[in-house]
C-alpha positions in Angstrom: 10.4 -21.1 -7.4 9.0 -23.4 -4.4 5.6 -21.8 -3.1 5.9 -21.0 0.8 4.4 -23.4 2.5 3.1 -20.6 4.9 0.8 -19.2 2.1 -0.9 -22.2 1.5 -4.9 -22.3 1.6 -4.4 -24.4 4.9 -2.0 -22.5 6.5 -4.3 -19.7 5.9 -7.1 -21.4 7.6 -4.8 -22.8 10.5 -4.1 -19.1 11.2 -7.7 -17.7 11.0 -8.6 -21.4 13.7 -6.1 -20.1 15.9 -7.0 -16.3 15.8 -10.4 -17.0 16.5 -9.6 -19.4 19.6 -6.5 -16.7 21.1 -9.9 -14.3 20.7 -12.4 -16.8 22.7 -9.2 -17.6 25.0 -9.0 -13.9 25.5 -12.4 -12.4 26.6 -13.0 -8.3 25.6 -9.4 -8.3 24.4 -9.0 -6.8 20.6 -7.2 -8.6 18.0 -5.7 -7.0 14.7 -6.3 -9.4 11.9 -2.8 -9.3 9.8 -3.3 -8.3 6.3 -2.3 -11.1 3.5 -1.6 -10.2 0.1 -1.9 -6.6 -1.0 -3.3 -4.5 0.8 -6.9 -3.4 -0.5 -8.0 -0.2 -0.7 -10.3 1.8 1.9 -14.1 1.0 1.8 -16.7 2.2 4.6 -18.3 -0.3 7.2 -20.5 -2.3 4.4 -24.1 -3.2 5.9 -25.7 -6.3 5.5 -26.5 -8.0 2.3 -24.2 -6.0 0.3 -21.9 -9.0 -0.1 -18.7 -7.4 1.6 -17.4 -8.7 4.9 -14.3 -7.1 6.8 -11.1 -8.7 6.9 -12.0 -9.6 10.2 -15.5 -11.1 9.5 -14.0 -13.1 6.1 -11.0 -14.4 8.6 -13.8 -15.8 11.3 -15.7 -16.8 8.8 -12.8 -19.1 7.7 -11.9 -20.1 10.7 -15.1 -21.7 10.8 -15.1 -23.7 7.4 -13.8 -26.6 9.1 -15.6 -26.6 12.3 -17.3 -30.0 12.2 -19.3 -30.3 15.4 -23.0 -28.8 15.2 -23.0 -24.9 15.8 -26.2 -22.2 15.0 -24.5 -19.5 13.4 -26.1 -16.5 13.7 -24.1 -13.0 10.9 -25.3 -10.0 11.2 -24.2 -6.5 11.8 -25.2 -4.1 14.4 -28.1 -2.0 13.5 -29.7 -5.3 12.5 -29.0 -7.4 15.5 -32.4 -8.9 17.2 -31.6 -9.8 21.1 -33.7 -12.9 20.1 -30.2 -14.2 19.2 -29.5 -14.7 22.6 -32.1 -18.1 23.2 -30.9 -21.1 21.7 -32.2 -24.5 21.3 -31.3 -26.4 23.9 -27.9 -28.5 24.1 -26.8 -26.6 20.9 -23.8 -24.2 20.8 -24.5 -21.0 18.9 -22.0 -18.1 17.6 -23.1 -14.6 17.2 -21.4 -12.6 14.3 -21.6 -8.8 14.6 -20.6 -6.8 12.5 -19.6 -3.4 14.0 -18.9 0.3 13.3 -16.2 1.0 15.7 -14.2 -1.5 18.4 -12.4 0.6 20.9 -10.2 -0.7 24.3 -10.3 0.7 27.1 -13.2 3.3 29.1 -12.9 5.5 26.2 -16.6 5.8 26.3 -17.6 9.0 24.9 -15.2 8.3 21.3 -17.5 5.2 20.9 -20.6 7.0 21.8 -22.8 9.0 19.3 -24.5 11.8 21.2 -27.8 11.7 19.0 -28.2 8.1 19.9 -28.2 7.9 23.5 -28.9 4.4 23.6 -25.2 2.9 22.1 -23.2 1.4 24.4 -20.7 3.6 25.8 -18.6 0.8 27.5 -18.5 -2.9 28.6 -16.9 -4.5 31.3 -16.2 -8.3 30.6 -15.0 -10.2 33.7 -14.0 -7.3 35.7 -10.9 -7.4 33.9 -11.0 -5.4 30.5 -13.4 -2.5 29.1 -14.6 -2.7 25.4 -16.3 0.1 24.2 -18.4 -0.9 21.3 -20.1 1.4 18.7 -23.4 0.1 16.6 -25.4 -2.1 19.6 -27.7 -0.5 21.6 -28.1 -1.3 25.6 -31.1 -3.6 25.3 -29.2 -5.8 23.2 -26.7 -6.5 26.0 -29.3 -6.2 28.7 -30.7 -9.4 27.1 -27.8 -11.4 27.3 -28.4 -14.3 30.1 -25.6 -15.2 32.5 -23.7 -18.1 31.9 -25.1 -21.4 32.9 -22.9 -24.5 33.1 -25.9 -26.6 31.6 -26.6 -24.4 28.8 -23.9 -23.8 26.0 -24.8 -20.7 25.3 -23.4 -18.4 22.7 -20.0 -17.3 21.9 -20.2 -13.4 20.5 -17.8 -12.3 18.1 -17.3 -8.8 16.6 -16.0 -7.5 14.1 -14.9 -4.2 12.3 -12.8 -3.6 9.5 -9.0 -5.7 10.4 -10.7 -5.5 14.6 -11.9 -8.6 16.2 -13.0 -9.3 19.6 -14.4 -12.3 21.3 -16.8 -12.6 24.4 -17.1 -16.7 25.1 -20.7 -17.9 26.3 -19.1 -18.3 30.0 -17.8 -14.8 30.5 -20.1 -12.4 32.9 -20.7 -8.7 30.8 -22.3 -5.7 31.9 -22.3 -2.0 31.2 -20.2 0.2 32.7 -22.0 3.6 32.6 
């Protein structure tokens, strides 16, 4: 039996190059990452240096294998995340990985929002034009993050949680809603 070209190890890596740019293309908007192969059993959000990514982290993460021009890549996952991430050397294009709790569309802000931490982000607008509610970064994080500047490339934010991905591009205005 022929193997399909479509499960190739570069057709796999095609589609994680184009999921990530339909995300960057697509500020605030959430994008399921399709499983492949069988599907893996539950697990909890995984912190930092346990060696687990989500599918969506692994699938960004692949996506950026081949990237050849320069880029400071910055992984982490929320309660880890410096807003010291935000400067950058100058003339060199970063990308923030986050890895979150929870993703949610929309001005659901109280289901993202944990009452004993006041200081989560309840709700983002990105461009006026869509509302991400985002569990995990607290408000000074995203207080920090300077407005876009044509001179500066800046830093392209991606999150992540379990088979959820969002991207917010360097160029794209945020700010809290609430």
């Amino acid at each position: 039996m022929m193997p399909n070209p479509a499960d190739t190890p570069d057709a796999d890596d095609l589609r994680a190059a184009r999921l990530l740019q339909q995300a960057l293309a697509r500020p605030g908007e959430i994008l399921e990452i399709e499983p492949s192969g069988p599907p893996q059993p539950a697990r909890p959000f995984v912190r930092q240096g346990t060696g687990r990514l989500s599918p969506a982290m692994k699938t960004v993460l692949q996506a950026l294998s081949g990237h050849a021009a320069p880029l400071r890549l910055a992984l982490t996952t929320a309660a880890e995340v410096d807003p010291a991430v935000w400067r950058t050397p100058a003339g060199t294009p970063a990308m923030l990985l986050i890895e979150v709790p929870a993703l949610r569309d929309g001005r659901g802000a109280e289901r993202a929002r944990d009452d004993e931490d006041p200081d989560l982000t309840p709700c983002l607008c990105i461009d006026g034009t869509r509302h991400l509610s985002v569990a995990g970064i607290a408000r000074h994080f995203w207080r920090r993050r300077p407005e876009a500047d044509p001179a500066d490339p800046g830093v392209d934010l991606v999150l992540c949680s379990d088979r959820r991905l969002v991207a917010i591009g360097r160029q794209s205005r945020v700010w809290l809603c609430s």
